[in-house]
N, C-alpha and C positions, 0 to 999 in steps of 0.2 A: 070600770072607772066612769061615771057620770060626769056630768057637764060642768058640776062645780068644780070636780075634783082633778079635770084635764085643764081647766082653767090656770087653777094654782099650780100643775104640776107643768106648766108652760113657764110661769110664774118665777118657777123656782128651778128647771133644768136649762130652759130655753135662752132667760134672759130678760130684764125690763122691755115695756114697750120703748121706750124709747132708745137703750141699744142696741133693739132691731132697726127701728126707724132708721140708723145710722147708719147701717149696716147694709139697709136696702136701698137707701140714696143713692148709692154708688150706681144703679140703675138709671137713673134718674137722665143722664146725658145722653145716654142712648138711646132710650124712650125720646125724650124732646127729638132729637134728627130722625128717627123713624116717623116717628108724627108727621116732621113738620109738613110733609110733604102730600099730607093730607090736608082736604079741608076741614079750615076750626069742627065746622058743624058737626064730619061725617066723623069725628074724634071719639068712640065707645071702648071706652075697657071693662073687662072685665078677670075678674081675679078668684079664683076657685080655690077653699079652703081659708076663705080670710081671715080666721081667725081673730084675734085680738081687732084685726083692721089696721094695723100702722101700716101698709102698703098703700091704702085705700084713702087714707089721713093725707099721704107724698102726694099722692098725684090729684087730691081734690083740692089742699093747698094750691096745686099748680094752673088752678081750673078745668083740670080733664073732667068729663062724667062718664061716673065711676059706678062699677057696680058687683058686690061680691057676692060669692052661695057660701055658705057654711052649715055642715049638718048639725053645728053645734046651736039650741038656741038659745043660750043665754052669748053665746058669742052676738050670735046676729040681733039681738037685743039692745046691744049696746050702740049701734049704731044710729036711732032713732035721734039723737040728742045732734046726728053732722047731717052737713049736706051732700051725703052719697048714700047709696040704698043696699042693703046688704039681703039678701033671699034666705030664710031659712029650711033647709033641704038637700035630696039625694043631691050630688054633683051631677050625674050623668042626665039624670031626670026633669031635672031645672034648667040646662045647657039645651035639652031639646026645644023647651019651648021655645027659645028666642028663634028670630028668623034667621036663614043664611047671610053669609056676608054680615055680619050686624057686628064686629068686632073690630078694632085696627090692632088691639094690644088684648090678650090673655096672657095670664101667671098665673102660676101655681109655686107655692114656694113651704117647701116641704109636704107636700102632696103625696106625689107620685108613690113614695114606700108606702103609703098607707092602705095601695089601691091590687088589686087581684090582678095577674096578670090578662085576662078575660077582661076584665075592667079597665083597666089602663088602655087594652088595645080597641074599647068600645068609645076612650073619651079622645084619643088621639082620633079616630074618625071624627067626630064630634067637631074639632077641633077644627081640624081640615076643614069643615064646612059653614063653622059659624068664623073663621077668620077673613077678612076682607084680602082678598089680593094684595100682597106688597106687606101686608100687617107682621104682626110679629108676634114670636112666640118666645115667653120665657121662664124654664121651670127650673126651683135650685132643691137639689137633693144632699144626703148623707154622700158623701163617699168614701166607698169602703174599701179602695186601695190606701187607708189608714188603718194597720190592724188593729186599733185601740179603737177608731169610732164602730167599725166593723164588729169588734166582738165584743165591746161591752156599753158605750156610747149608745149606739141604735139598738138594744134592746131594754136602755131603759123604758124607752116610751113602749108601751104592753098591743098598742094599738097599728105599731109598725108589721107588717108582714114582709120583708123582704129586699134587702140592699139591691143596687142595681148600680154595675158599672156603667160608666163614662162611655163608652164603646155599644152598650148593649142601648142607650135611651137614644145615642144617635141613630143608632139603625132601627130602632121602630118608629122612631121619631120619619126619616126618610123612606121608611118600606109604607108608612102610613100616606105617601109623599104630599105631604105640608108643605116641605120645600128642602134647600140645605139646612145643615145643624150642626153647631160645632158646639164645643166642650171646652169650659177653664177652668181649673181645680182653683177654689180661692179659700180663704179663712184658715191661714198656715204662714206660718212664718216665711221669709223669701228665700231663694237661693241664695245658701253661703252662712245661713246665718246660725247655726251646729257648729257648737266644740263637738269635740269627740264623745257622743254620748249616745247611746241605743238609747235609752228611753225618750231622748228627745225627736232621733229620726220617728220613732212608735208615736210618741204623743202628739209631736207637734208639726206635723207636714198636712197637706191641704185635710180638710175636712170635709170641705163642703164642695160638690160642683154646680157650676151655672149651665145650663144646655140653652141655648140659643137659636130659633130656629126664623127661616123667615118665610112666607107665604108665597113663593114664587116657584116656576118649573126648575128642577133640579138642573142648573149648566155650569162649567168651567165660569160662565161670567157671573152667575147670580152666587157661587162660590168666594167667587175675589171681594165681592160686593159686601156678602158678611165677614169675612175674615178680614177685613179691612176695618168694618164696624166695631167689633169684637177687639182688636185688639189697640184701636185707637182709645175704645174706652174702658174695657175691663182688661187692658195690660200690663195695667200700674196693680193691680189689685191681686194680681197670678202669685198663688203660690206650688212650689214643688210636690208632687204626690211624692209617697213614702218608697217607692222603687228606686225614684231618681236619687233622694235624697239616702237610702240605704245604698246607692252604688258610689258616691261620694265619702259617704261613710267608712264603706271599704279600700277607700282610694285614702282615705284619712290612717288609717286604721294600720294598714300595708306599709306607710312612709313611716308612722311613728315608730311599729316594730322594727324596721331594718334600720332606721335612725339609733335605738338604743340599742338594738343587739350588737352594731358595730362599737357603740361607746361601752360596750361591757365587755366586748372580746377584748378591747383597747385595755382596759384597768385590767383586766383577766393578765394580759400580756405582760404588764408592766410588773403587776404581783409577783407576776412567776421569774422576770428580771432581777426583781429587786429580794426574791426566796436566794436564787444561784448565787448574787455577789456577799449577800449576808454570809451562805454557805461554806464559800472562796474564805473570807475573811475570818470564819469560825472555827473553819478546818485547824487555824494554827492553835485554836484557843481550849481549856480544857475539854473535856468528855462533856460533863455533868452543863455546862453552860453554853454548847453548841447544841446537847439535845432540847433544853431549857427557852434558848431564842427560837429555834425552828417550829416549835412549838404554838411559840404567840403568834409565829408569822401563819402556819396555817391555820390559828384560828379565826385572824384577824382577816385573812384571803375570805373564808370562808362568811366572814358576818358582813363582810362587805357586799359577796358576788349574792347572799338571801334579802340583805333589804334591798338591793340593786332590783331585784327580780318582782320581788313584792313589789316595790316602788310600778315597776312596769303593767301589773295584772291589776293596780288599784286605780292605774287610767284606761285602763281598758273597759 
């Protein structure tokens, strides 16, 4: 696929620039209090993989200077026309040149799957060493505790190599030690919000996660530090992975059946009530028109207890 052709198929699977744009604001409050604590001057980001640039659009709006690598170069093209400088080239390659400490913010957003694992573990060093102390780190990926983004989602794009759980980016993320890192599944409907539907727990539980990391020595305190951050501003934004949301499911799932199995053993019960006094009452009445009612009564049992049943398997 060529450059024109990852363009459009950005275009067209990803989503407009500007519903990313929206989508990446959400960023945007955490960056400011990470900053601020910085001085204006010593304020460099940089953003790896910037494709279109709406990342790079937020925070030069905001007056940061901003600066993205993309190996695409009709991507990094586009850029000439704002006031932030986009590099076009390898990521790893382009990341060396700048000096150490020269960063307070790096992103990557939708990066990380595209990268070898050799490569991933050459830019997380990288990383470590062009981030200023205290700076921050933020990369959002596929997540593929969704088995629908997992098995058909992330292989549309031909250029992905490799889902990567939640658990596995914090621990390279910290074995790389950048600092702590934590994880929140977003871009999924919230807890609670499933009828009783598989296809919904499948489709629509987080997709995406945010890894968060911050540039200090890994302690109990610089832990409280981000998890505080983290959930003051991307807590509103938390959606359910598809585990949590599949064990609710079956919590859903468990109540409904014993809910209507007890209301059909009920009707079941009353049928068979209401066959005996018919019975009682037919005993005095001819041959031909006791076999004739009993008759209707079980078939009328019987069409009742099959849509009953049907009724139950067509909500499940």
């Amino acid at each position: 696929m060529d450059d024109s052709q990852y363009r459009d198929f950005e275009d067209l699977f990803r989503g407009s620039k500007e519903l990313i744009k929206v989508r990446l604001s959400k960023y945007l409050p955490l960056v400011e209090e990470v900053l601020e604590t910085f001085d204006v001057d010593a304020n460099k980001i940089l953003d790896l993989g910037s494709g279109r640039n709406e990342w790079l659009e937020l925070l030069s709006e905001k007056g940061f200077k901003v600066f993205g690598i993309d190996a695409s170069e009709s991507m990094s093209a586009t850029s000439s026309r704002t006031n932030f400088t986009v590099i076009n080239g390898d990521i790893l390659q382009e990341l060396s040149k700048f000096s150490d400490e020269s960063f307070t913010l790096i992103t990557g957003f939708h990066v990380m799957e595209h990268l070898a694992p050799d490569e991933l573990d050459k830019l997380l060093k990288k990383i470590k060493s062009k981030l200023k102390p205290g700076g921050l780190l933020i990369f959002e990926t596929p997540n593929p505790s969704n088995l629908f983004v997992a098995s058909h989602n992330f292989n549309l794009d031909v250029s992905h190599l490799k889902p990567l759980p939640s658990q596995l980016t914090r621990f390279l993320v910290e074995s790389a030690n950048i600092g702590p890192a934590a994880t929140v599944a977003i871009h999924g409907a919230p807890a609670g919000a499933f009828e009783l539907s598989l296809v919904k727990v499948l489709q629509d539980s987080s997709q995406d996660y945010v890894l968060v990391a911050l540039r200090e020595e890994i302690s109990e305190e610089s832990r409280a530090k981000l998890d505080s951050l983290v959930r003051r501003h991307l807590g509103m934004h938390t959606a359910l992975e598809a585990p949590e949301e599949a064990a609710t499911f079956d919590i859903k799932l468990a109540s409904y059946i014993s809910k209507n199995a007890e209301l059909l053993d009920s009707i079941q019960s009353r049928i068979k009530i209401l066959e005996l006094n018919q019975e009682k009452s037919l005993n005095k009445g001819p041959t031909l028109a006791r076999l004739v009612i009993r008759k209707i009564l079980v078939s009328v049992s019987s069409i009742i207890t099959k849509r009953f049943s049907k009724n139950i398997s067509r909500n499940l």
